[in-house]
N, C-alpha and C positions, 0 to 999 in steps of 0.2 A: 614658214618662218617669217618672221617679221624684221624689216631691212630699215624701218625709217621709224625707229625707239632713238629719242635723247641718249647722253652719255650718261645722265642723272637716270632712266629707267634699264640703262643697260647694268649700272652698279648697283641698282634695286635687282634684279632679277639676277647677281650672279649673286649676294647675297642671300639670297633664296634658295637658291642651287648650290650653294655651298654647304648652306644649313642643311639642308635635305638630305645632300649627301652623308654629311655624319652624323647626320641621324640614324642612316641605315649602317652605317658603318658600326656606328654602336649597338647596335643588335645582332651584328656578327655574332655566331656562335665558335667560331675558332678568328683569333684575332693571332694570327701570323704576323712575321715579318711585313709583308704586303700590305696589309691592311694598316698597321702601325704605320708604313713611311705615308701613307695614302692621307690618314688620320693627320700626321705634321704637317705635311704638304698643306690640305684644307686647311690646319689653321695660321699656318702663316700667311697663307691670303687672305684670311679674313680679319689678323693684325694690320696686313698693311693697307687693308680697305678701312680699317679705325682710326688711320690719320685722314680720313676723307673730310671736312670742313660738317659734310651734312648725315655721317654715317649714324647718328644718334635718331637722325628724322627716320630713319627705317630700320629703325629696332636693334641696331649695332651697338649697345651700350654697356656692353657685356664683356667680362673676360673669355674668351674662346675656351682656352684650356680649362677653366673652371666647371663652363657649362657642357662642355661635349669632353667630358673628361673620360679615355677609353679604358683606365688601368679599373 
């Protein structure tokens, strides 16, 4: 694990991991209850990582819900 990443590569890489995850999430083949709170959850975080000053320099320039839209 890597212990000594900036706070600018720490929020490059949860955006990463945030994507990624609903990615897979959207290929759920039964999308329950679980998966939907899972689904909001991810993208409220990744709304209030869109007030980041630099979130646009790493590919945040997106509406969440629009692009990782589960319904």
């Amino acid at each position: 694990m890597y212990y000594n990443l900036t706070a600018e590569q720490v929020l490059e890489y949860l955006i990463v991991t945030i994507e990624t995850n609903l990615t897979e999430l959207l290929g759920a083949k039964l999308k329950d209850e679980y998966i939907v709170g899972e689904w909001y959850a991810y993208i409220e975080c990744l709304e209030v990582l869109f007030y980041w000053k630099k979130a646009k320099k790493f590919g945040l320039d997106y509406n969440p819900e629009a692009r990782f839209n589960i319904k």
